[in-house]
N, C-alpha and C positions, 0 to 999 in steps of 0.2 A: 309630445316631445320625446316621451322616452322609446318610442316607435321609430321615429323618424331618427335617434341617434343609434338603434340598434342598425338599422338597416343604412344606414349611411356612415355612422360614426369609424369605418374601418381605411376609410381613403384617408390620403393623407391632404389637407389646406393647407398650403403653406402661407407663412408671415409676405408681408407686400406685395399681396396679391387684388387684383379688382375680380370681383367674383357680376357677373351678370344675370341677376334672378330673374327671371318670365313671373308675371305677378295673374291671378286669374281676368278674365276678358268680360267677366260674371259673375259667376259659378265660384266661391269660396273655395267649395272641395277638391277644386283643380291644385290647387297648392299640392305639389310635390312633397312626400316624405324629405328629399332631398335637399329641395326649397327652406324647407323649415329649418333642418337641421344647420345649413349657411348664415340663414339670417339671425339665426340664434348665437351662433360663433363669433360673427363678424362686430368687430370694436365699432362701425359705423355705418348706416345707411345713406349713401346718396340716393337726390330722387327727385323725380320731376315738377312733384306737388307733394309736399312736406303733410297737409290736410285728409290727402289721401291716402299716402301712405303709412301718415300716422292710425290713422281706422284701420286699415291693415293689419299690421300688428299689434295693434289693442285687441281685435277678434282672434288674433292669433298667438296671444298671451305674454306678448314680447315687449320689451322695451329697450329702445334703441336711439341713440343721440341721431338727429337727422339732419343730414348737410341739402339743399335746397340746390340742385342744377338742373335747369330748365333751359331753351331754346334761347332765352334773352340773356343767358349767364352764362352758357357752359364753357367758353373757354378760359374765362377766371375763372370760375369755380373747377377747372380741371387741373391747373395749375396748382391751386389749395389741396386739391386730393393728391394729384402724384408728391408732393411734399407728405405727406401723413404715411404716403404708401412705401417713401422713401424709407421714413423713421420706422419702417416695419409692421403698420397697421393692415388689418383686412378689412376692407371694405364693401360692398355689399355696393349696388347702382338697380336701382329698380325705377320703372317708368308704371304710369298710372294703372296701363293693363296692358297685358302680353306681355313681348320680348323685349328690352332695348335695345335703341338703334335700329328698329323695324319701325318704318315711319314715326318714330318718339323720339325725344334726343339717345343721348349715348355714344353716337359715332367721334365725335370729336376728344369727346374724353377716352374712349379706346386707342383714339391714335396718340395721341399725349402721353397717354401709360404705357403702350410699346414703344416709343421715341424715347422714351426713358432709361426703356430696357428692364421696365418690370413687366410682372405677367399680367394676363387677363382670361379669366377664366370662365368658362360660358357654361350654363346649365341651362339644359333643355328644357321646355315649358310650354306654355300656352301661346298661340299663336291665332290672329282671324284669319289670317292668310292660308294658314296649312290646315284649319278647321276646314273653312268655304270650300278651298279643293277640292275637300277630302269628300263632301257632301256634294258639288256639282255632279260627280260623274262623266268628266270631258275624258271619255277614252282615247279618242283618237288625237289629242293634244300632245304634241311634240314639246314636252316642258312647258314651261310658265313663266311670266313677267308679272311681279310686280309695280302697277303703275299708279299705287297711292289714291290721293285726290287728283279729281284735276282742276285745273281751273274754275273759280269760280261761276263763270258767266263771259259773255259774248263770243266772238269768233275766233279767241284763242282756247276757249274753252272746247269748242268745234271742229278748230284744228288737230287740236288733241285727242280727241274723240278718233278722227277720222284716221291718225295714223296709229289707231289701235287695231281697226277692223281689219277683217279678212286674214287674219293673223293665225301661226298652224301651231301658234301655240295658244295655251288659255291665258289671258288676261284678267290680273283679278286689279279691281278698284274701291275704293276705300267712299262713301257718301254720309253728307249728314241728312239727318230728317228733313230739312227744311227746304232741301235743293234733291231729295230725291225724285219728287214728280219733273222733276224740270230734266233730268240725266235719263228718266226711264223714257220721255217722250223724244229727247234726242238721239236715242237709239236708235226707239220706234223706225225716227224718220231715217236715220242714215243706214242704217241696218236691220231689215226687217223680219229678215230672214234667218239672222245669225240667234244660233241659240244663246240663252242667259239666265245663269242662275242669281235668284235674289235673296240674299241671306241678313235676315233681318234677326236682332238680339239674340246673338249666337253663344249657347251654353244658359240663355238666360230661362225665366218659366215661359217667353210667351215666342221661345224661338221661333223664325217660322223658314223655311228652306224651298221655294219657289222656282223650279225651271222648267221654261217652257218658249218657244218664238219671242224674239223681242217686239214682235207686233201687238205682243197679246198683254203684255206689261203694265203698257196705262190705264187697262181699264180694269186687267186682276187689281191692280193698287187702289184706284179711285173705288173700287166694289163696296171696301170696307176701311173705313178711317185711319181704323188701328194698325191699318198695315202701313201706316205712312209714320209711325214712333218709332222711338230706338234707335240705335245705330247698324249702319249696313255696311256689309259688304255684296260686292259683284262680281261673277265668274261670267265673263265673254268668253263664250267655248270657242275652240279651233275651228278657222273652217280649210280645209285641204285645198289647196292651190290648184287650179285648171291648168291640168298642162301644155294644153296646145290650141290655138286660135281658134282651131277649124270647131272647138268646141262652144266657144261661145254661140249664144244667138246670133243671127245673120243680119240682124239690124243693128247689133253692140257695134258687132267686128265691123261694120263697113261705116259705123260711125266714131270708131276709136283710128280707122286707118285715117278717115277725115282729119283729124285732132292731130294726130302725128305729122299731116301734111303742113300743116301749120305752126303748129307746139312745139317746144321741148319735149322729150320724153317721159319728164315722170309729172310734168305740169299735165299732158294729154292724158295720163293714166290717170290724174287724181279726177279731172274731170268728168271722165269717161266712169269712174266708181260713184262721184256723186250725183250724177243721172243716172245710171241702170242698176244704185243697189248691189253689185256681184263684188262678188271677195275682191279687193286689191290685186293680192297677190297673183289671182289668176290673170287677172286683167294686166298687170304688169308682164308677166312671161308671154303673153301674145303679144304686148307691144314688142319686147325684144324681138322674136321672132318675126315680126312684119317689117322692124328697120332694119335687120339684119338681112331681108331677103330682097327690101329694096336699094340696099345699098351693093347685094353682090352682080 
């Protein structure tokens, strides 16, 4: 503590302020000097899971009153807080791990506290998102999308999937244990060729950081048990858009022009991606260029 207020204690916190701490994804020692020296300041923690973040701060020698806002609560309990933040208190919003308001709650009580017209104040931290990134290695990725979970199960879960792929940017996605054999072999099939990194208990001892063909997926996983625990994250690398029809194979293109003679445009393109496998994207700019040529 007395570390963490040399090195932080010179900025200034002001009163009715919501401060946003990143909490570790694992790894304790991720806790920021910075992190520390907030939570230790602030009159009150909000927090996702009370149980959790109580341990938190018991390992981190704190003791802090804890206001409980979660996904079933938060916009009562954000009203309760901007009243506290009103009377001048600093408050502290912490989600079980990582950032808040990165797939956790948080977002609703941010909008609350700027419609009020107090502040809110973000400290940098721990994130699975900008970890996995950091660790896939997608060079050639024009930026990134976060796209969470997705669906559970069936053909929305599918669809979902499918307007991820062939995409020039990296997609990362969020999986549990229990549903990752089922997401790695859906790939498999829709994308077989699109690389994928698999980032399993990130920061934790038994991290493991896997990229390779999404073909090769289900059977790295099924190899060894242990690589089906923990929690995961997924980087869908970029795949660079085809630019011009004539590149396609010769049996794509003269079966996507078929599709076109029939279809709408992006009904023939989705099609046309779920039989031959190849980027979307690509697939999409030769349909433009073949309506556009038979309509001049």
């Amino acid at each position: 503590m007395q570390a963490a207020r040399a090195a932080a204690g010179g900025q200034q916190y002001p009163a009715g302020t919501l401060y946003l701490v990143p909490t570790p994804i694992g790894n304790l020692a991720d806790v920021s000097l910075r992190c520390l020296h907030v939570l230790a300041l602030v009159d009150a923690v909000a927090c996702e899971d009370t149980r959790v973040s109580g341990q938190l701060l018991h390992h981190l020698g704190l003791h802090k009153p804890l206001v409980s806002l979660h996904q079933h609560n938060e916009q009562s309990a954000s009203a309760a807080l901007v009243a506290r933040l009103q009377a001048g208190e600093r408050i502290a919003y912490v989600s079980d791990a990582g950032t808040p308001a990165v797939s956790d709650p948080g977002a609703l009580l941010v909008a609350a506290v700027q419609q009020a017209g107090l502040r809110v104040l973000p400290l940098p931290g721990p994130s699975a998102v900008v970890t996995a990134l950091s660790a896939a290695g997608d060079a050639r990725a024009q930026g990134f999308a976060f796209a969470g979970f997705l669906p559970p199960k069936g053909q929305e879960r599918r669809t979902r999937l499918q307007a991820l792929l062939g995409s020039a940017q990296s997609q990362v996605l969020f999986e549990a244990p229990h549903r990752i054999a089922n997401l790695l072999a859906l790939i498999a099939e829709l994308a077989p060729a699109q690389t994928l990194s698999v980032c399993r208990e990130l920061t934790k001892q038994f991290e493991t950081v896997h990229t390779d063909l999404a073909a090769s997926m289900p059977a790295w996983l099924a190899a060894d048990p242990q690589r089906e625990r923990g929690e995961f994250v997924l980087v869908l690398h970029a795949e660079p858009p085809q630019a011009a029809s004539e590149e396609l194979p010769a049996e794509v293109s003269r079966m996507l022009a078929r599709l076109l003679q029939e279809l709408p445009l992006k009904q023939a393109v989705q099609i046309a991606t779920d039989l031959s496998g190849l980027p979307r994207n690509g697939l999409y700019d030769a349909a433009l260029q073949m309506k556009k040529a038979a309509e001049a």
